[in-house]
N, C-alpha and C positions, 0 to 999 in steps of 0.2 A: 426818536425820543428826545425832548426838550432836556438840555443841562438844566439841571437842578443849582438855581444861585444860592450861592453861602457866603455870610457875615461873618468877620472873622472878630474875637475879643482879646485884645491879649498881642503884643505884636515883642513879647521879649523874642532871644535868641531862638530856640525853636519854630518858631514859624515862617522863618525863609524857606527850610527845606518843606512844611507843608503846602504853601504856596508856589516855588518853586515844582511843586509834580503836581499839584493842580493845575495850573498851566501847563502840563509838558506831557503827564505821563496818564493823565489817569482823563475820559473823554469823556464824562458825564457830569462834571462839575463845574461850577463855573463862581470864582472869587469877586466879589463886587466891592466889597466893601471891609475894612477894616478899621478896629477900634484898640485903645488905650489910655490907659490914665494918665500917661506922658502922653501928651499930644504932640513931641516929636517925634518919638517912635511910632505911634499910627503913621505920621505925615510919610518917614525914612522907608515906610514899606510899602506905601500907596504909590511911592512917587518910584522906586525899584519895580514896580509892578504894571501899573499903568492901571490903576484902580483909583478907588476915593475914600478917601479918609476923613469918617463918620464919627456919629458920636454914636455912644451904646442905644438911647433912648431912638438918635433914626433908625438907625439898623432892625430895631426890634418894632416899630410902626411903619417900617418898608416891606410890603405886602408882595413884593416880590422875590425877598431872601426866604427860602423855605429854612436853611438850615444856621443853626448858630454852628462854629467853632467855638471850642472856648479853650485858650491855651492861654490862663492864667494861673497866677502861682496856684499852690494843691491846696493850698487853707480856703480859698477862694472858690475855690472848681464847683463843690454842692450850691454855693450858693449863686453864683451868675449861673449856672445848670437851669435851676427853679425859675427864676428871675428869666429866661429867655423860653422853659415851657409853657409859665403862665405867658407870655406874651404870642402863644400859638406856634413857636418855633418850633421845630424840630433839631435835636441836640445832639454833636459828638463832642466831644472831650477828651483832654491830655491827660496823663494819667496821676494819681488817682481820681476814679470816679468820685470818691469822699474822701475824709479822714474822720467823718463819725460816720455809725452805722446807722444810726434814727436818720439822717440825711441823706444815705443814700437810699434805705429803702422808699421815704417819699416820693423821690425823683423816681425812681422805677416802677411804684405806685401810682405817680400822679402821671407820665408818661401813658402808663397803658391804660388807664381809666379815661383820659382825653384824645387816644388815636394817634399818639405821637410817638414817633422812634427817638431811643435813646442810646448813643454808643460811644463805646472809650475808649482810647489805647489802653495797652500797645498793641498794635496791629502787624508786630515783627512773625508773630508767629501765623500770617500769612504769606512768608514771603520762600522764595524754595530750598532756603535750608529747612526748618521744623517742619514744609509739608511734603518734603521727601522723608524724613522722618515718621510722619503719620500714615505715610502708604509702604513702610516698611512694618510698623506694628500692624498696619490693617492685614497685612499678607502674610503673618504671623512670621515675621523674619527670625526673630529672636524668641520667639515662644512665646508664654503666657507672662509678661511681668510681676514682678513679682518685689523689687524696691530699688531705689534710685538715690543718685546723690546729685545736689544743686551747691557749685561754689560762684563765689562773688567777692572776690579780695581788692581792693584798690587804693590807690591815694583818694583824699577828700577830694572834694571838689571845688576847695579853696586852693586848690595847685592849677586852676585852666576854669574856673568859672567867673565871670564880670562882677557876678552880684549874688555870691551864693549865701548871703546871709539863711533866706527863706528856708534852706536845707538841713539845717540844725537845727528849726524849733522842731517843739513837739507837734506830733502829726506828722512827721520828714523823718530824717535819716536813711541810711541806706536800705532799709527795709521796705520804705514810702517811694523810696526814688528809683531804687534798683528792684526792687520784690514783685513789683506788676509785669515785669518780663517775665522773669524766673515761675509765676506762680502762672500768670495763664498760658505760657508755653505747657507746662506739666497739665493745666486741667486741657489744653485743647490735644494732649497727648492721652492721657491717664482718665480723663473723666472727671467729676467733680469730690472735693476734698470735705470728709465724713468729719476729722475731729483735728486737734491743733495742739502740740504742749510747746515752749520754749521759755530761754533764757536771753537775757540782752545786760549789756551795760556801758557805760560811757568810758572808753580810755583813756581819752583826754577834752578834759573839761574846758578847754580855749582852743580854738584856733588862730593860727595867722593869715592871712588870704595871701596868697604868694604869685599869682597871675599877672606881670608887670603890663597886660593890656589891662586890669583893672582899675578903675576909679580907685577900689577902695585898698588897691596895694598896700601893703601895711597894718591895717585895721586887725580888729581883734574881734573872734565872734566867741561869743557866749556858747557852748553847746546844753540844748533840753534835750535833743533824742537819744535812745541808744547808738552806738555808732560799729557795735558788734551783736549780733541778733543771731544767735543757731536757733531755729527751730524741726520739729518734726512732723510730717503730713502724712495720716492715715487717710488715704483715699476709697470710695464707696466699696474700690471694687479689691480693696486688699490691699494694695501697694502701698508700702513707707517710705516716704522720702525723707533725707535731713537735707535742710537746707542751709546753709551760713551763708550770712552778706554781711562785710564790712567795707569801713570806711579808714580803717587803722594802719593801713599799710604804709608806714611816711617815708622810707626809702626811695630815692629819685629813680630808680629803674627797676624798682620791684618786681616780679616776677613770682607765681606761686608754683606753677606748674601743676596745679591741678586743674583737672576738665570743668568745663564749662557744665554741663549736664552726663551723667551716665547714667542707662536705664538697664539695670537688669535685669533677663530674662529665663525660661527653663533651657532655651537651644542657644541664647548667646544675652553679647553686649553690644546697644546702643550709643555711640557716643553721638551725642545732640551736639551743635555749634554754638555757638554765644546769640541768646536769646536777648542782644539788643539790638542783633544784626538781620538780615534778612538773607545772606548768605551761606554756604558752605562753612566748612568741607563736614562731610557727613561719613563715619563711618561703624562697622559691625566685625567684632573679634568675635571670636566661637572657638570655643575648647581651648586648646596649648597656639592655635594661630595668631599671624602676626594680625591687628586691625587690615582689614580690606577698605578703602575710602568709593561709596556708592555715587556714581555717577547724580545731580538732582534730577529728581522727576518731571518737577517746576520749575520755569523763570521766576521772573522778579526777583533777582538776586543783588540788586543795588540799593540805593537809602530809600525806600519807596514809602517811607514816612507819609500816611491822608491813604495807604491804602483802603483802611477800614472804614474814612469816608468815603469812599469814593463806592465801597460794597454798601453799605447806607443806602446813597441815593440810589445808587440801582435798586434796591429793596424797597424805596419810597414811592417808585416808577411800578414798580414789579409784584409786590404785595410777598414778596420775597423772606426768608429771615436772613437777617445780616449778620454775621458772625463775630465781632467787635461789637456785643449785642451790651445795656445794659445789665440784664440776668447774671451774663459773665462777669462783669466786671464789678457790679456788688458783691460776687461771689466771693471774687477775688481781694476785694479790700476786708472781706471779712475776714479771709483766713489771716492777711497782715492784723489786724487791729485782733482776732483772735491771737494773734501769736504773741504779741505786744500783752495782752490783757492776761495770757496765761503766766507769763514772765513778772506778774505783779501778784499773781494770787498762787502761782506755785502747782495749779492744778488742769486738767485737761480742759478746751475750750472746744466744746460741739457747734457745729457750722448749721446756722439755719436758713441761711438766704441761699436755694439751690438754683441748678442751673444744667444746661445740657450742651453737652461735649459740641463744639461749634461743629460745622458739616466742614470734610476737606474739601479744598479747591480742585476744581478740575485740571486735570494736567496740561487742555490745550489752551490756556489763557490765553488772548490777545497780547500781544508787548505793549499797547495803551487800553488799560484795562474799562471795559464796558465804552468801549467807542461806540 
């Protein structure tokens, strides 16, 4: 089976570690070429890489790049998305797939009406923490679910990010930044999300960028998003989730001490791992017992960040469905932009962009996946 070549858009901080396991980890993909609007930053990854640093207009008249990347900022994402389908590409994406819903349904409109795959992060919840999790509900571990809690406490990301201006406008916050783990770990757990209510609000209306590796050390950001978002998830099949993700935490060693994910069930408890990771540890309490921590099912328990690409191109080869599918991932911004839109009008938000519970991975994965 021929590597599938892919264009990369987008050469901020996130895309070493994509590129980094396209080259190393994942045996169906092949990086040729990379693009940016800095034209040193394309150069700084082309020349770490041993690729060539393009402009967007080659890359997308280079007939032999099947796939875009696109891991440009989130305001961005729908639109070089479109801009690389119409140009016959085939598209995965950082996450969000949108920050409007008329734009993402196009792209997954215009996608399947012209033959083309479309898929997003995050792709964490293929790796064998969440999918030893999904073969513990598949085996009825913990009985029938029945509701779950999602936390997300942290410092901003003006305490350790270079350039996190983009994270504060509207369309961002930690809802935007952090809520695409949180939400499609529970639909690839739970199934797809029926209706939405929540509340949000701004703590604090300035930040300082405090990261002394940043340019913009010192500077002062404006905040538009909410930067505390609790909302609640009625899913198809019954189960309520609350979720909370903040950005409010400004204590230098914070700590909340609550779980990352909990799901409960009729015969016990679920405790999910940090649904940014792809790792452990995974465990199930039942009745007055102390948690038991489950051996994983699955590898790829390391930063295997372009998994979901790399299942893509197998699926491009294989006529396959890929699970970091488009379908999901509108799904998934709608419940964010639902949860945001109910937080303005004070009433329940019904999910209409559906979608189907991605397939679990098979437990004998290769260590280089689709060699």
């Amino acid at each position: 089976m021929n590597n599938v070549k892919v264009g990369v858009i987008g050469c901020g901080m996130i895309s070493e570690i994509y590129m980094k396991n396209c080259m190393e980890r994942f045996g169906n993909v092949e990086i040729v070429a990379c693009a940016d609007i800095i034209t040193e930053a394309a150069e700084k990854r082309a020349g770490q890489f041993g690729i060539k640093a393009a402009t967007v207009k080659e890359m997308l008249a280079d007939p032999a790049i099947e796939i875009i990347l696109n891991l440009t900022v989130p305001d961005e994402h729908a639109k070089v998305s479109m801009q690389a389908l119409k140009a016959g590409k085939n598209v995965y994406s950082e996450k969000p797939l949108t920050t409007n819903i008329e734009e993402g349904e196009a792209l997954v409109s215009y996608a399947k009406e012209h033959g083309l795959l479309l898929g997003c992060a995050p792709d964490t919840f293929m790796g064998g923490g969440i999918q030893t999790c999904r073969m513990l509900l598949d085996n009825d571990s913990i009985g029938r679910p029945f509701a779950a809690q999602a936390f997300m406490f942290s410092r901003g990301p003006e305490s350790f990010h270079p350039n996190p201006f983009f994270l504060y406008k509207e369309g961002a916050g930690p809802l935007f930044d952090w809520g695409p783990y949180y939400i499609t770990t529970l639909v690839a757990l739970l199934g797809q999300v029926k209706r939405v209510v929540g509340l949000g609000k701004i703590t604090y209306s300035e930040r300082t960028i405090l990261s002394e590796k940043s340019p913009h050390y010192g500077e002062k950001i404006s905040v538009e998003a909410p930067t505390y978002v609790a909302g609640i998830l009625e899913f198809v099949n019954g189960v309520v989730v609350n979720l909370t993700v903040s950005f409010d935490m400004q204590f230098p060693y914070w700590e909340s001490g609550l779980p990352f994910v909990q799901i409960y069930g009729t015969k016990g408890v679920l405790n999910v791992p940090d649904t940014n990771k792809f790792e452990g540890p995974v465990s199930v309490r039942k009745g007055t017992e102390e948690p038991v921590e489950v051996l994983l099912s699955h590898g790829f328990t390391e930063n295997c960040r372009g998994m979901g690409l790399s299942d893509m191109a197998n699926a491009l080869r294989t006529g396959e469905t890929h699970r970091a599918n488009g379908s999901v991932a509108l799904h998934v911004a709608e419940v964010i932009l639902g949860i945001l839109e109910s937080a303005k009008t004070g009433s329940f938000y019904e999910i209409k962009n559906i979608c189907s519970r991605p397939d679990a991975l098979p437990q004998d994965m290769p260590d280089v996946l689709y060699k």
